[in-house]
VOPAGU-2260 file (C-alpha; in pm, 1 decimal, decimal comma):
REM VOPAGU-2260
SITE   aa  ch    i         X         Y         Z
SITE  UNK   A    0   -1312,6    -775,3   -2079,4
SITE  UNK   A    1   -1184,5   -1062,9   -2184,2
SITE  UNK   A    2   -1314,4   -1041,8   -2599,3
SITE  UNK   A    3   -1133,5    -703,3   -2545,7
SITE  UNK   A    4    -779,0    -844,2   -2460,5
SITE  UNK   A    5    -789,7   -1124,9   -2650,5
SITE  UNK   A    6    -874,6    -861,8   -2984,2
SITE  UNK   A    7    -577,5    -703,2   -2896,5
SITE  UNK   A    8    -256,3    -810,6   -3102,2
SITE  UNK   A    9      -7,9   -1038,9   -2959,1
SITE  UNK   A   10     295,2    -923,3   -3090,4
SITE  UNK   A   11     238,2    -556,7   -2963,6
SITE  UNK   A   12     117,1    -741,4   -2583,7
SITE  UNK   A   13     465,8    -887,4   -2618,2
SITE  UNK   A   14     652,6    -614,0   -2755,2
SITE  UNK   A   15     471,9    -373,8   -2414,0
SITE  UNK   A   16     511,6    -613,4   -2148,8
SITE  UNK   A   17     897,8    -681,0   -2276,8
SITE  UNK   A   18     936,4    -309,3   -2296,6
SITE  UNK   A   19     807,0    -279,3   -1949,7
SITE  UNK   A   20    1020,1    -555,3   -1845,3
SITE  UNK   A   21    1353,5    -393,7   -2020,6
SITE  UNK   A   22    1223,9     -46,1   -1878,7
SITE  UNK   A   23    1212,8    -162,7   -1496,6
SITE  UNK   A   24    1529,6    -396,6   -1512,7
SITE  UNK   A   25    1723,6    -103,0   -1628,3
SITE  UNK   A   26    1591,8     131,2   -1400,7
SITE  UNK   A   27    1615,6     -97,8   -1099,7
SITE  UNK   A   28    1965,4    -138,5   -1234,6
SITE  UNK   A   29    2016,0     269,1   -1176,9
SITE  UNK   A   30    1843,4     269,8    -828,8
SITE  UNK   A   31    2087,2     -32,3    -694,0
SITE  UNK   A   32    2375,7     206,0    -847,8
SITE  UNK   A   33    2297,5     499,6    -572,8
SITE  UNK   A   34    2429,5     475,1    -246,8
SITE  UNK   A   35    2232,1     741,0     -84,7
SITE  UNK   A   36    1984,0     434,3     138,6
SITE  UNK   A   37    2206,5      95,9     107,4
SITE  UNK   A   38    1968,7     -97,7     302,7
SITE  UNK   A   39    1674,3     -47,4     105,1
SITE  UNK   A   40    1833,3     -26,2    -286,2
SITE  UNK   A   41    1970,8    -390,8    -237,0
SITE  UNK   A   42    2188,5    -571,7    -537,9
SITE  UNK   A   43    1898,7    -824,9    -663,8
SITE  UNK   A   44    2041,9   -1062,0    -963,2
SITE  UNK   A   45    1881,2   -1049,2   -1278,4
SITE  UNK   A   46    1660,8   -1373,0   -1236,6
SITE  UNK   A   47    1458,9   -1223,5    -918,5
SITE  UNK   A   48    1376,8    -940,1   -1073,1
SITE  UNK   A   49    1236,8   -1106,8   -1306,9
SITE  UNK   A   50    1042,5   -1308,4   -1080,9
SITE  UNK   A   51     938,8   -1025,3    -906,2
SITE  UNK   A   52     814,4    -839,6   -1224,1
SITE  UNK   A   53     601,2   -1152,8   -1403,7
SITE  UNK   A   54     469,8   -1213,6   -1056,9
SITE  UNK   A   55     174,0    -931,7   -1116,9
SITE  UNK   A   56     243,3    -859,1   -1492,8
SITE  UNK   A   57       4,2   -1051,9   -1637,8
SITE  UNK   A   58    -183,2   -1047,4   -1962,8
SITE  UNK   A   59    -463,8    -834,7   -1811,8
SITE  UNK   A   60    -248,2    -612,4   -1614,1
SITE  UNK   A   61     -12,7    -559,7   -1905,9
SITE  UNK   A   62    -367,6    -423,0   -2122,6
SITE  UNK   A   63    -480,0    -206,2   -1806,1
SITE  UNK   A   64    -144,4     -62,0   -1786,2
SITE  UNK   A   65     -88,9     -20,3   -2122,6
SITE  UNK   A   66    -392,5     172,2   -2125,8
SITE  UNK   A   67    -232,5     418,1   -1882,1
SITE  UNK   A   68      17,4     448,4   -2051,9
SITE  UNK   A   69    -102,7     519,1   -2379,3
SITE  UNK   A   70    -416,6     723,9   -2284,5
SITE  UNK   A   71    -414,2     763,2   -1935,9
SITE  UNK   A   72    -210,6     977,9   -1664,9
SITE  UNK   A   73     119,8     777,5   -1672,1
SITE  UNK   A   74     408,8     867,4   -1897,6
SITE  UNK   A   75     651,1     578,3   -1798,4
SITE  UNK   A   76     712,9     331,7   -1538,7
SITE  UNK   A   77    1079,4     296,8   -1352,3
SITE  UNK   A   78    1135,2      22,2   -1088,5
SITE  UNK   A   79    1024,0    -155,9    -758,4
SITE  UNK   A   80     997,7      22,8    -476,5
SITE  UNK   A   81     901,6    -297,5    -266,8
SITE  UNK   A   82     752,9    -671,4    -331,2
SITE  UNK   A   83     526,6    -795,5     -54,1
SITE  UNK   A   84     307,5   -1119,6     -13,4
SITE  UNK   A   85     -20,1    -901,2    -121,4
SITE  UNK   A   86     126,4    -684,0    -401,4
SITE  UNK   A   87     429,0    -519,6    -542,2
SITE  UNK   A   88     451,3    -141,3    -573,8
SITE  UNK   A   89     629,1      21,5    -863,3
SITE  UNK   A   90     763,4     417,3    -888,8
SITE  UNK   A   91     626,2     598,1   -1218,3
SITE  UNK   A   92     546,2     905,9   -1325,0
SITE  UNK   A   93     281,6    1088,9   -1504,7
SITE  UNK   A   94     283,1    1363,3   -1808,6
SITE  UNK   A   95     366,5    1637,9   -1553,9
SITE  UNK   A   96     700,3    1481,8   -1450,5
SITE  UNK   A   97     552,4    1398,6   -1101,5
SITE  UNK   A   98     647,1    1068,8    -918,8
SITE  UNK   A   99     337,6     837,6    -864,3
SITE  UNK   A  100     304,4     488,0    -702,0
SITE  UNK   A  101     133,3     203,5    -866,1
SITE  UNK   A  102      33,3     -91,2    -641,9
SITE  UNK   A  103     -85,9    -394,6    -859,2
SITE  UNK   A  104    -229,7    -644,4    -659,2
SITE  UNK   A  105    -105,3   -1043,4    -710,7
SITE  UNK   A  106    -412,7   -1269,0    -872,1
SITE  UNK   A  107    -326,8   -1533,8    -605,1
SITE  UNK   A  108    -576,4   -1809,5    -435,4
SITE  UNK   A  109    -362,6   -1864,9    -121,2
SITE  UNK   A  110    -377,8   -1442,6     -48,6
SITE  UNK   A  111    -702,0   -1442,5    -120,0
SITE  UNK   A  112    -827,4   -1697,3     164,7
SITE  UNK   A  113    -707,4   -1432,0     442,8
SITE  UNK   A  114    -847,0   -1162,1     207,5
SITE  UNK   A  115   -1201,2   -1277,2     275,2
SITE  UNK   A  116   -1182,9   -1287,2     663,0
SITE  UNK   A  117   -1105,1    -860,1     655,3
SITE  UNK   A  118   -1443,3    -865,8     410,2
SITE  UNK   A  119   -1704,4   -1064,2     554,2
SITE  UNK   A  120   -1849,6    -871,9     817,3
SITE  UNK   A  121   -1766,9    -512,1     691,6
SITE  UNK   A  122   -2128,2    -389,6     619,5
SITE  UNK   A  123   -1970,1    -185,1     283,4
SITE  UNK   A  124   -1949,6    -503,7     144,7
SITE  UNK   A  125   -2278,2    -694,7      96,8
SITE  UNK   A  126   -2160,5    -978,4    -158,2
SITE  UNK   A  127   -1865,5   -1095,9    -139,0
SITE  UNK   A  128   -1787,8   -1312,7    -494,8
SITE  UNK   A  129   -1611,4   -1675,8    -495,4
SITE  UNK   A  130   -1395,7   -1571,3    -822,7
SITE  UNK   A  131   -1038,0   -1545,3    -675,9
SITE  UNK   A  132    -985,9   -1245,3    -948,8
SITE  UNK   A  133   -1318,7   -1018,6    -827,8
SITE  UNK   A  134   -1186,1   -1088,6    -461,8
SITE  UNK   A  135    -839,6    -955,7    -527,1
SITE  UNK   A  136   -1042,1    -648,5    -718,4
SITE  UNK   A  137   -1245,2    -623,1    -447,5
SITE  UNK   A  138    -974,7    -603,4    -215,6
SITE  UNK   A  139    -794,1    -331,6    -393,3
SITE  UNK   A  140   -1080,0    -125,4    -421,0
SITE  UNK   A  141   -1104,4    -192,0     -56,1
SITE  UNK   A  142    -804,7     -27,5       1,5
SITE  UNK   A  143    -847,7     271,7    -249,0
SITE  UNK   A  144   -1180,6     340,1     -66,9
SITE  UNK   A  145   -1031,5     321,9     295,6
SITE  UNK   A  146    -731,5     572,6     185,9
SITE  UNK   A  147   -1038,9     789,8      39,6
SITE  UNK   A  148   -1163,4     835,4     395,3
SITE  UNK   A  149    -856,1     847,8     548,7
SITE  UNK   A  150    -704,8    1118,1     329,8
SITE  UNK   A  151   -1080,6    1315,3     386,1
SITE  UNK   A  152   -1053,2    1282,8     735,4
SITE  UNK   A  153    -734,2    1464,2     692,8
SITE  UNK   A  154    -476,3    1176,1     819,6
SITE  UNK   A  155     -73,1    1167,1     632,3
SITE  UNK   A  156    -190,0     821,3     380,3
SITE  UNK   A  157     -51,6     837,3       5,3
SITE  UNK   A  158    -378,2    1001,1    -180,1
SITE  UNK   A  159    -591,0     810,8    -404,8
SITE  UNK   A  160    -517,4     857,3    -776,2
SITE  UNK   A  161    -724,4     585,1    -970,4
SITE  UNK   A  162    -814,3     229,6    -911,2
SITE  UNK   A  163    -884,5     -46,5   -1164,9
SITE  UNK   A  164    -883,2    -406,2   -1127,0
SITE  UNK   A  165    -564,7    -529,9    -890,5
SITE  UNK   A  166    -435,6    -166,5   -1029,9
SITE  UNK   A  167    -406,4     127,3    -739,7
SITE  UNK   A  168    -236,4     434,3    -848,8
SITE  UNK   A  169    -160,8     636,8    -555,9
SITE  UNK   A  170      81,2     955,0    -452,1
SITE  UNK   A  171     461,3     844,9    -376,9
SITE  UNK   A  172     631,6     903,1     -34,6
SITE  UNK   A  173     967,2     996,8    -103,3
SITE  UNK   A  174    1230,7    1183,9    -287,0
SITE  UNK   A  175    1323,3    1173,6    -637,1
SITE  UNK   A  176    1378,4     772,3    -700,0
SITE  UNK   A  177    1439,7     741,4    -346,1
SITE  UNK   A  178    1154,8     599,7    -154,5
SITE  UNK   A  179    1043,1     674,0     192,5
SITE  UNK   A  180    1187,5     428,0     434,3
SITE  UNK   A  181     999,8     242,1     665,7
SITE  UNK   A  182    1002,1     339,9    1023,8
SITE  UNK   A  183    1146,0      33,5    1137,6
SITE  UNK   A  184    1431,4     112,3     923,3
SITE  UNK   A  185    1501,8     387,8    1157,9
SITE  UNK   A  186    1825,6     411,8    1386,3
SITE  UNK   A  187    1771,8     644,6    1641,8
SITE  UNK   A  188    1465,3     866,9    1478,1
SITE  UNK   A  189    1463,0    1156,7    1615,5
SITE  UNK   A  190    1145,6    1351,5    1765,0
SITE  UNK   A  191    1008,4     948,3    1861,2
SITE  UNK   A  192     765,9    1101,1    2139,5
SITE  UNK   A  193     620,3    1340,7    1872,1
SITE  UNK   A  194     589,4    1058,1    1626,4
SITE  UNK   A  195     404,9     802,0    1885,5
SITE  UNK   A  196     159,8    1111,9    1989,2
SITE  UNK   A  197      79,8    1179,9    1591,2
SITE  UNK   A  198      38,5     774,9    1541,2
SITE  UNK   A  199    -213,6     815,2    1861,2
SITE  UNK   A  200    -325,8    1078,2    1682,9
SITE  UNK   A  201    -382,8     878,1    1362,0
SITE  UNK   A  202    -533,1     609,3    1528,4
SITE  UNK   A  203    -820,5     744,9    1688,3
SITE  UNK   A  204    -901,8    1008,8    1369,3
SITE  UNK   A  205    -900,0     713,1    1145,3
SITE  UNK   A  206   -1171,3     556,2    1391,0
SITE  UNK   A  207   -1408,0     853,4    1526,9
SITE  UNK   A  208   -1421,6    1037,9    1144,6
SITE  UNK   A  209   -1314,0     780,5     930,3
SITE  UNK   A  210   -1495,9     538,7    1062,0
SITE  UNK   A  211   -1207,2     285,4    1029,6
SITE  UNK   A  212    -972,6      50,7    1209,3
SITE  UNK   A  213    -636,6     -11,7    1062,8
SITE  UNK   A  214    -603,5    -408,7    1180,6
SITE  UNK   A  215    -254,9    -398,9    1061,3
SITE  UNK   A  216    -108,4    -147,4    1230,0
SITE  UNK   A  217     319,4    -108,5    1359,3
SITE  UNK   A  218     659,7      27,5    1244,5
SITE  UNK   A  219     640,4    -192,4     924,1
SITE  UNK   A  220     337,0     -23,0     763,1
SITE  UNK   A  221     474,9     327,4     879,8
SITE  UNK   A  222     696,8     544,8     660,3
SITE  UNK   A  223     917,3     772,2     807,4
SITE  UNK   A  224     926,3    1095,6     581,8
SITE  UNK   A  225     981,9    1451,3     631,5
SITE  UNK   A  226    1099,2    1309,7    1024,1
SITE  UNK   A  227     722,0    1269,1    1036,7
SITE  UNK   A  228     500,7     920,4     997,9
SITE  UNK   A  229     247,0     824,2     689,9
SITE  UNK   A  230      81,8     543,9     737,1
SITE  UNK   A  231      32,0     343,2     400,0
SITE  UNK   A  232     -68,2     -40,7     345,9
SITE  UNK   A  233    -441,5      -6,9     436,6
SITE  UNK   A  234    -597,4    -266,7     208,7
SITE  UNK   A  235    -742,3    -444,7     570,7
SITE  UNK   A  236    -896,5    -189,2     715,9
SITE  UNK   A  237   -1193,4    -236,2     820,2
SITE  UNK   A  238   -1540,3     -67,8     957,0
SITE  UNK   A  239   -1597,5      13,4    1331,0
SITE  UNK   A  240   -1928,8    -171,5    1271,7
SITE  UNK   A  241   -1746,7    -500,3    1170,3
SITE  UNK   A  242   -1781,5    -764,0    1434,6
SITE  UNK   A  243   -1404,6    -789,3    1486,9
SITE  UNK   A  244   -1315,1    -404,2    1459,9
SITE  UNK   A  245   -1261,8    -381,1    1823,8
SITE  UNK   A  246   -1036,0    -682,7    1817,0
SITE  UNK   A  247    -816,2    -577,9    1561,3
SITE  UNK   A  248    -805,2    -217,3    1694,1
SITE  UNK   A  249    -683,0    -351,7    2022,8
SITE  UNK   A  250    -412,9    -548,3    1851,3
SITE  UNK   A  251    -316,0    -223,7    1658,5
SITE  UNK   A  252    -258,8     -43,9    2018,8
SITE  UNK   A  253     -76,1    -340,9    2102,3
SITE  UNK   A  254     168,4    -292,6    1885,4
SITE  UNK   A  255     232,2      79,6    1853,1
SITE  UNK   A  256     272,0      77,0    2232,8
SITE  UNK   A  257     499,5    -205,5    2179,1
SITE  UNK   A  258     741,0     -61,6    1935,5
SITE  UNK   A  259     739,1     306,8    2143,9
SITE  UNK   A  260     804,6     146,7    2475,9
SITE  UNK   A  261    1112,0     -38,8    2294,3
SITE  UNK   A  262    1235,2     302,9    2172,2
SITE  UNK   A  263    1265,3     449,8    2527,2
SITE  UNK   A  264     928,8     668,0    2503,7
SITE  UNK   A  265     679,5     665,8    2824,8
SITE  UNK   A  266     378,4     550,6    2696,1
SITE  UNK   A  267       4,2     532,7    2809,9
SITE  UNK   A  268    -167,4     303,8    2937,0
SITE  UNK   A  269    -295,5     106,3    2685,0
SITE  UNK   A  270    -680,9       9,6    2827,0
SITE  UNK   A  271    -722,3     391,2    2902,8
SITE  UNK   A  272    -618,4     507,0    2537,6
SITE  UNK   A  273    -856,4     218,7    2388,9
SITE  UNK   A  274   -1177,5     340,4    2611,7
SITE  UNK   A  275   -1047,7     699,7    2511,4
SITE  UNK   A  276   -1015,4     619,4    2163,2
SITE  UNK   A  277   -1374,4     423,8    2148,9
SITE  UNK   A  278   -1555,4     694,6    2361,4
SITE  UNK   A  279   -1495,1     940,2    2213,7
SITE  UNK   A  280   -1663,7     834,3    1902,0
SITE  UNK   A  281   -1987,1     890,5    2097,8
């Protein structure tokens, strides 16, 4: 892989990754110009986008993406739709004029520490490598594999598109350039008892089919969409057979019940919906 980039000329790596840069600054720059969700289109000054672009574009991202652009699904690339600790996600779209997500994971040593501790233990994964760049590709192939079951077992996650290295392409939540907003975001949602029973819902199909356990789980991993919840960030998820699925599945409760019983909803009680959830399986 490395032969390959390095064969590839420098002056057309420069002239991509400044087009990219050019292409997202400008389209940021239309997003921040629509007023139709203030608080999550914020005025960012030119240097932090920057930052927040170079901070995954690398040399070997730039190639894989360049790839998909030039021979694979993707016809451009517009803006950020957010910039987390893990990874930034970006709004493009493909040769059919439909919005897609792309997720590109951060090559970083300090995110990859906590990485390993949501690895070890899940029996999918029987060697886990030392190279800070196969863990972070590991990890997003983690989470393109745990959106593959959740998506089978029928549960509102973005679908899979394509994974590659730190690069996730996955289906957009939202409309037009507008982006979903998170369910903490929220004043006042409306049907909250409907949404808490379908995040119930969620959590015990993603454990009895899917097999899974979010680890993760609360209003800032939940879009709000269509007045109805999809649950996205699922790069931690990890088996019911890992040794601290139970752990992190009681800490996902924990929270959901949390946020609900803040809102004004009557919730369960929390023990009896765990047993429920982890009985049921049988």
């Amino acid at each position: 892989m490395v032969k390959e980039i390095n064969d590839v000329d420098e002056d057309l790596d420069e002239d991509f990754e400044s087009a990219i840069d050019d292409n997202m600054n400008s389209s940021i720059d239309e997003l921040e110009k629509k007023s139709i969700d203030s608080k999550r289109i914020k005025k960012i000054d030119q240097s932090k986008k920057r930052a927040v672009i170079e901070s995954v574009f690398d040399e070997r991202t730039v190639f894989l993406l360049n790839k998909l652009l030039v021979n694979g699904p993707l016809e451009r690339v517009e803006g950020v739709i957010s910039a987390g600790k893990e990874a930034n996600v970006y709004l493009a779209y493909d040769h059919n004029g439909n919005e897609v997500a792309i997720k590109i994971y951060k090559i970083d040593s300090n995110t990859s520490k906590w990485m390993r501790n949501y690895i070890i233990g899940d029996p999918r994964f029987k060697k886990i490598p030392h190279n800070v760049s196969k863990i972070i590709f590991l990890w997003a192939s983690k989470e393109f594999k745990n959106l593959q079951r959740a998506y089978k077992a029928g549960l509102r996650v973005p679908k899979p598109i394509y994974i590659k290295n730190n690069l996730l392409l996955m289906e957009y939540i939202g409309f037009g350039p507008i982006p979903a907003p998170l369910l903490k975001d929220i004043k006042d949602p409306v049907n909250l008892e409907e949404i808490y029973n379908e995040i119930l819902q969620f959590i015990k199909i993603l454990y009895q089919r899917a097999k899974l356990v979010h680890g993760d789980l609360s209003e800032f991993n939940i879009l709000y969409h269509n007045q109805r919840p999809v649950v996205i960030d699922i790069s931690q998820a990890v088996s019911t057979q890992h040794p601290k699925a139970e752990i992190y599945l009681t800490r996902d409760i924990k929270n959901i019940f949390h946020y609900f019983e803040k809102q004004g909803v009557s919730i369960l009680d929390p023990k009896t919906f765990y047993y429920d959830v982890i009985e049921l399986d049988k």
